[in-house]
Structure formats: structure tokens, C-alpha cells
N, C-alpha and C positions, 0 to 999 in steps of 0.2 A: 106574633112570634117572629113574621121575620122583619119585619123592623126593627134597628139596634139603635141605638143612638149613638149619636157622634163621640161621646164621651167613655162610649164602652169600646171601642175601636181601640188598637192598640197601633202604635206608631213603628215605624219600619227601623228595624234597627241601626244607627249610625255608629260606626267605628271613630271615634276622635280622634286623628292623626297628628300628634304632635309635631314644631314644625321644624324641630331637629333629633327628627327619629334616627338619621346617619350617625347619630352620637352614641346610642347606644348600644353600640358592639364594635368591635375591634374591625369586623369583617367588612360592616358596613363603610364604616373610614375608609378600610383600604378602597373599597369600592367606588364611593366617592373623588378620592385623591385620582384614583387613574381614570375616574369622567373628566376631572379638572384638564388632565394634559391636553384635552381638546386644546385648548387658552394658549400656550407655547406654540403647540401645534399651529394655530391657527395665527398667532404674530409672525413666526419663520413664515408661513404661507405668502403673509401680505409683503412681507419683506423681498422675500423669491418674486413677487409678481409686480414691485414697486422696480424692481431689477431687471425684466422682462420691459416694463414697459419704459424705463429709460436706454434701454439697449438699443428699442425700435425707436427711440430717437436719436436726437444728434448726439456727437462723439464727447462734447463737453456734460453731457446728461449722465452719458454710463461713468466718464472718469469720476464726477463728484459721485454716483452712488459706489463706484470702487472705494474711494476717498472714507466716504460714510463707512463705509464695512468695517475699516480699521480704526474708529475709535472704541475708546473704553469699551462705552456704553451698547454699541451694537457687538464688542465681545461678550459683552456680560450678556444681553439678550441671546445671542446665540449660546454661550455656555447653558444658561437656563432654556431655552429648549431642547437642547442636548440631554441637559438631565431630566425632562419630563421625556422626550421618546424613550431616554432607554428605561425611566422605571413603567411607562407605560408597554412598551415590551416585553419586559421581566415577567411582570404581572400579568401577561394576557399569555405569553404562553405556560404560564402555572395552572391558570384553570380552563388551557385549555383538555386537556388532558379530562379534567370532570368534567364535562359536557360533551367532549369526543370521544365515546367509547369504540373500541375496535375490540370484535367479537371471533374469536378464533373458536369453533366449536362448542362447547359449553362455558369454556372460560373467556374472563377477556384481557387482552394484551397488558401486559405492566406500563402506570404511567409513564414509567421514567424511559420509555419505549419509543412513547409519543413525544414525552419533551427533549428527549436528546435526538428524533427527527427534527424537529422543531429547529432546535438551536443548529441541527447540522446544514440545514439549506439558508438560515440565515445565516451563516460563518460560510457558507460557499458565495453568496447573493456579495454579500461583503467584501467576500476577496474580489470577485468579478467586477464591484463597481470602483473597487479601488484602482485595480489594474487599469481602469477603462480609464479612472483619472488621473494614473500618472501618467499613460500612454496621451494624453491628451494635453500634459501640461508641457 
């Protein structure tokens, strides 16, 4: 009796994950595209830190990357991470709101509570680094 055989055994159930399951919802997409902005993110980064490390050299090192910054192609590259931070901002403070609940007694705060803090300390953050750089230029 308690011996089964191998063939009575049943197998553990496996989910087959198709391997463009982000396709099939709208949500998912979006979800996806604002992981991508890593990508822009992370070109400005090496950009910023290619600029860093010709500053800490000699003076003819930082003018050619000044130089570099204003062709085309390093505008189009910063134009295109410009529009990846701010649809990746758009998008993060949208759902921040469903994942950050704030609980005021029984009920809880209106989103549009939470994303227009949101947007208020970024439109403050903004003004503040602007000031800081035109004071600077």
C-alpha cells in the first residue's frame, strides 16, 4: 500500500511564462517603458562622470568635453534623456499615490492629495536648483 509508483506520482505544477508577457496589457507596457528609462538614465550618468573625470584632468581634456557637449548628437542624447526622466517621473509619481496610502481615521487621504505634494516639492526642488544655477553661471 504504501508503495506508489513513479508513474502514479503527479508532477508539480509549472506556469509557462511567455517571453513577452509585458505585451499583453496596456499596464504592463507602461510598466516596462518607465523600467527602460534606466538606459537614458544611465548614458547622462556616464556622460556626467566622462566630464568629471576630464575636469580632474588637464585644461585642454575639460574644453574638448565642453566642445563634445555641443554637438548635435550629444544634444539629441541629452534631449532623449530629458524625455525619459520626465516620463519616468510623470509615471512614478502617478502610482505613487496607489502604493502610498495615508490614513486619516477611517478614511484615506485623496490621491490627488498625495500627487499634487508630490509635484509641489518637485516645482519647489526645481526652482531651488535653478536659482542655485543661474547664481552660479
Amino acid at each position: 500500500f504504501r508503495q506508489t509508483s513513479r508513474s502514479m506520482r503527479s508532477k508539480p505544477y509549472q506556469h509557462a511564462e511567455l517571453a513577452n508577457w509585458y505585451m499583453e496589457k496596456p499596464f504592463y507596457k507602461r510598466y516596462m517603458l518607465r523600467e527602460l528609462t534606466c538606459v537614458p538614465i544611465a548614458l547622462y550618468v556616464l556622460n556626467l562622470m566622462s566630464g568629471v573625470v576630464a575636469l580632474a584632468g588637464s585644461l585642454f581634456e575639460w574644453q574638448a568635453w565642453v566642445r563634445m557637449q555641443k554637438t548635435p548628437l550629444m544634444l539629441l542624447l541629452v534631449l532623449f534623456c530629458l524625455v525619459g526622466a520626465v516620463f519616468h517621473t510623470v509615471t512614478w509619481f502617478e502610482t505613487t499615490p496607489k502604493v502610498m496610502k495615508v490614513q486619516q481615521g477611517e478614511q484615506f487621504l485623496p490621491e490627488k492629495y498625495i500627487l499634487g505634494a508630490h509635484w509641489a516639492v518637485f516645482a519647489m526642488l526645481a526652482l531651488v536648483l535653478l536659482i542655485i544655477a543661474i547664481a552660479c553661471a
